[in-house]
DSSP file (Angstrom, degrees, kcal/mol; ACC not computed):
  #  RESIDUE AA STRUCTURE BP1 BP2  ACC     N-H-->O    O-->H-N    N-H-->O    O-->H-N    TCO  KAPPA ALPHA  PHI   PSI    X-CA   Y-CA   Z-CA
    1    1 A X     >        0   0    0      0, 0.0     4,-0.8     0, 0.0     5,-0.2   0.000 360.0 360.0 360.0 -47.1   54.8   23.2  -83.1
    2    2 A X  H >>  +     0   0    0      2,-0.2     4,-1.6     3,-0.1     3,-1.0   0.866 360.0  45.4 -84.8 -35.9   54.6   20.0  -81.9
    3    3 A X  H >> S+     0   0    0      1,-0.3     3,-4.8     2,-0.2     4,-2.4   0.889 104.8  60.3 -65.0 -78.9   55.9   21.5  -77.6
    4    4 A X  H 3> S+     0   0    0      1,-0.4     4,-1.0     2,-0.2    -1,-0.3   0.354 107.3  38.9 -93.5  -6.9   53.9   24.0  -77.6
    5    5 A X  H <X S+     0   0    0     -3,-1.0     4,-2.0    -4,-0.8    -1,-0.4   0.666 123.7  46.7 -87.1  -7.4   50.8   21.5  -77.9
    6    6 A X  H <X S+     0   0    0     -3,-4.8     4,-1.6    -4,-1.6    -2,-0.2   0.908 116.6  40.9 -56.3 -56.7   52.8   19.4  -75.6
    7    7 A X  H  X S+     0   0    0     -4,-2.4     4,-1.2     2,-0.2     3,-0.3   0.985 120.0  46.7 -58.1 -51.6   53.5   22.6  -73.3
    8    8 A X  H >X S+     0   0    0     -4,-1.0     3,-2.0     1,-0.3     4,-1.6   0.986 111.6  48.9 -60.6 -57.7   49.7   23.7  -73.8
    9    9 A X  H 3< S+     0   0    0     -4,-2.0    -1,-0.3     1,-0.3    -2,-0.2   0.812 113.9  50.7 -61.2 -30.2   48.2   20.0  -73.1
   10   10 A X  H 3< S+     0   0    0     -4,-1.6    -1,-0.3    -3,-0.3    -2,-0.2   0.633 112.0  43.4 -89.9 -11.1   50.5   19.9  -69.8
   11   11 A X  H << S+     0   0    0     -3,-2.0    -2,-0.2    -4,-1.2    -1,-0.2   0.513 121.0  39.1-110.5 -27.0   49.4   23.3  -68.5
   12   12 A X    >X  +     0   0    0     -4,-1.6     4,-1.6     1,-0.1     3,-0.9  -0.568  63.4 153.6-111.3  45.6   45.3   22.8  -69.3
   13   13 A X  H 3> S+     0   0    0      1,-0.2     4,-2.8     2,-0.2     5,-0.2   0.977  78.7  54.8 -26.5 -66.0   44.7   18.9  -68.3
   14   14 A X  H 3> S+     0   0    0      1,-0.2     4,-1.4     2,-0.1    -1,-0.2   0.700 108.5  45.0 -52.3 -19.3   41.1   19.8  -67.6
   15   15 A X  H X> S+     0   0    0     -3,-0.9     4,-2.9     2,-0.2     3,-0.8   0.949 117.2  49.7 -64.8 -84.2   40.8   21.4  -71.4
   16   16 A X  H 3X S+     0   0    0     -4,-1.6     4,-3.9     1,-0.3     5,-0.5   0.857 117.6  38.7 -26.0 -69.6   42.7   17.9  -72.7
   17   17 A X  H 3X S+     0   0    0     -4,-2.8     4,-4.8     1,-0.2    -1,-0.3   0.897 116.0  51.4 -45.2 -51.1   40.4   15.6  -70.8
   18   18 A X  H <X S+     0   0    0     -4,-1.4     4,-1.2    -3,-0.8    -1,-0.2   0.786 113.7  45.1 -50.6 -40.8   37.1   17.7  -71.4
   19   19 A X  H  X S+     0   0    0     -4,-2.9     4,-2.3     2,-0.2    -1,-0.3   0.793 112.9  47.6 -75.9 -31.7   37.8   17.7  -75.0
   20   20 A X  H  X S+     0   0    0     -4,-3.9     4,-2.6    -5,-0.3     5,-0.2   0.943 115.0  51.5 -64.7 -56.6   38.8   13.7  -75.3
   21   21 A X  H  X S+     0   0    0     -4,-4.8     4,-2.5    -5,-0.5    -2,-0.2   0.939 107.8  51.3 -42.8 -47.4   35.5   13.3  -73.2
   22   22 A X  H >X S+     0   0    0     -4,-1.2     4,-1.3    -5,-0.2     3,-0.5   0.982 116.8  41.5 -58.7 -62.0   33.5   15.5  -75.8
   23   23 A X  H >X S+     0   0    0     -4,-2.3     4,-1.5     2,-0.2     3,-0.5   0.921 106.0  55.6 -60.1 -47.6   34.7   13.4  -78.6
   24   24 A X  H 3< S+     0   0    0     -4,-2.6     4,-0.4     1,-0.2    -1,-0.2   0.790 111.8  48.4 -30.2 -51.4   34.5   10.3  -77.2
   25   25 A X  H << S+     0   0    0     -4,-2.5     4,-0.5    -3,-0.5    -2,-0.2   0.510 114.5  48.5 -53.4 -25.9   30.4   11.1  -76.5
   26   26 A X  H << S+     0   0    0     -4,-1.3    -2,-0.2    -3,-0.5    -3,-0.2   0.395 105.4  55.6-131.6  -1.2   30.2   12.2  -79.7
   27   27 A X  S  X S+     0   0    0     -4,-1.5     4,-1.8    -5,-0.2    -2,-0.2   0.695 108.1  46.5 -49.8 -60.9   31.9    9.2  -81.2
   28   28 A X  T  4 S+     0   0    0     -4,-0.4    -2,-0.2     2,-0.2    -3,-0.1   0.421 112.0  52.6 -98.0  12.1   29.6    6.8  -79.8
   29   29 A X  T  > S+     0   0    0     -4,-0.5     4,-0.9     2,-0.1    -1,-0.2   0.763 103.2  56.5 -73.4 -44.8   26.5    9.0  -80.9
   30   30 A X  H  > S+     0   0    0      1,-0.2     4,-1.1     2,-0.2     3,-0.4   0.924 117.4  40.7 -59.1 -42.2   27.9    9.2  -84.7
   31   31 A X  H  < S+     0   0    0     -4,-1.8    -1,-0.2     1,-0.2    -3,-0.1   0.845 107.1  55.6 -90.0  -9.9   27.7    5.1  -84.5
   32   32 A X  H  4 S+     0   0    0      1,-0.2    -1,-0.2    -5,-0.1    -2,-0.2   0.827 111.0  43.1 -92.8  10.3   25.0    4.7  -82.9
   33   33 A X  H  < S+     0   0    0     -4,-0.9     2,-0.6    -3,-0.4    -1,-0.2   0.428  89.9 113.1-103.8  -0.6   22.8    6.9  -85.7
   34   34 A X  S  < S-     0   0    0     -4,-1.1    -4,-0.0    -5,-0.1    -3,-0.0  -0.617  73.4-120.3 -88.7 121.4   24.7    5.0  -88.5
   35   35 A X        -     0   0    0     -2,-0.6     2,-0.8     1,-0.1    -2,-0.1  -0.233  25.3-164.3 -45.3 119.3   22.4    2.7  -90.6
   36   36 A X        -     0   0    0      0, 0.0    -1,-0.1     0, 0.0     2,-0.1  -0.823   4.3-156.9-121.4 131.4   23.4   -0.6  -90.5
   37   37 A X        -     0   0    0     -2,-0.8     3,-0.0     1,-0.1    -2,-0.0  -0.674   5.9-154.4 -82.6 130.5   21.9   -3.2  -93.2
   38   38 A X  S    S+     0   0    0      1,-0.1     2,-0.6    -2,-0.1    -1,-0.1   0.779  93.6  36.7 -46.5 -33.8   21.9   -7.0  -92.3
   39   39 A X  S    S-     0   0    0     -3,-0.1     2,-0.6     2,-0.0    -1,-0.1  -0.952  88.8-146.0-141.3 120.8   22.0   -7.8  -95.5
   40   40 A X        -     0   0    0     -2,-0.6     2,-1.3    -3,-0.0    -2,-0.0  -0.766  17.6-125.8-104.9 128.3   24.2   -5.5  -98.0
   41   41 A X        +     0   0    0     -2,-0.6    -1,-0.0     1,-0.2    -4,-0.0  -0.513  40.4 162.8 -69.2  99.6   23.1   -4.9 -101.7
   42   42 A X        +     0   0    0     -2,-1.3    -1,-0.2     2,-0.1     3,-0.1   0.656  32.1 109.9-111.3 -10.0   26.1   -6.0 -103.4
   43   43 A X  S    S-     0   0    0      1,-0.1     2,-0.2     0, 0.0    -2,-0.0   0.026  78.8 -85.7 -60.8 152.8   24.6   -6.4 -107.1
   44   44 A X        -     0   0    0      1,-0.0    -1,-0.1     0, 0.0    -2,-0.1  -0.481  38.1-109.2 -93.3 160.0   25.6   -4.1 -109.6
   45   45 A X        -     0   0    0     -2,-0.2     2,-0.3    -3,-0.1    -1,-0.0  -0.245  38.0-165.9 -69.3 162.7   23.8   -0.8 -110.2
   46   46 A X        -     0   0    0      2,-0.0     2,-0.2     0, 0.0     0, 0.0  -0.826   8.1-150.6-129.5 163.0   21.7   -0.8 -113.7
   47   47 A X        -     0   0    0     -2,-0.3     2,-0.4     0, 0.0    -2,-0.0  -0.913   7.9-145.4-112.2  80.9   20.2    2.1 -115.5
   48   48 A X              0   0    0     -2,-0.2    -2,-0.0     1,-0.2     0, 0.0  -0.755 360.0 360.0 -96.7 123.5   17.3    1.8 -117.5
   49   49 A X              0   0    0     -2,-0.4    -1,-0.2     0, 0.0     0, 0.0   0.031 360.0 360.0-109.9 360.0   17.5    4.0 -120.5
């Protein structure tokens, strides 16, 4: 299993790279849309019944 992505990755470079590139973009998109709070609500949740 493990040649034949060896074999495959050595035979497509441009595929390998394209795809690392794709993720990479699409890496620093996912963090830059993640909320981040200064200040974190750490109290515990209540339930008013």
């Amino acid at each position: 299993m493990i040649e034949r992505i060896v074999d495959f990755s050595a035979r497509n470079r441009f595929v390998v790279i394209a795809l690392t590139a794709v993720l990479v973009i699409l890496g620093l998109w996912s963090m830059k849309r993640i909320p981040l709070d200064a200040i974190p609500d750490l109290s515990d949740t209540q339930v008013i019944v």
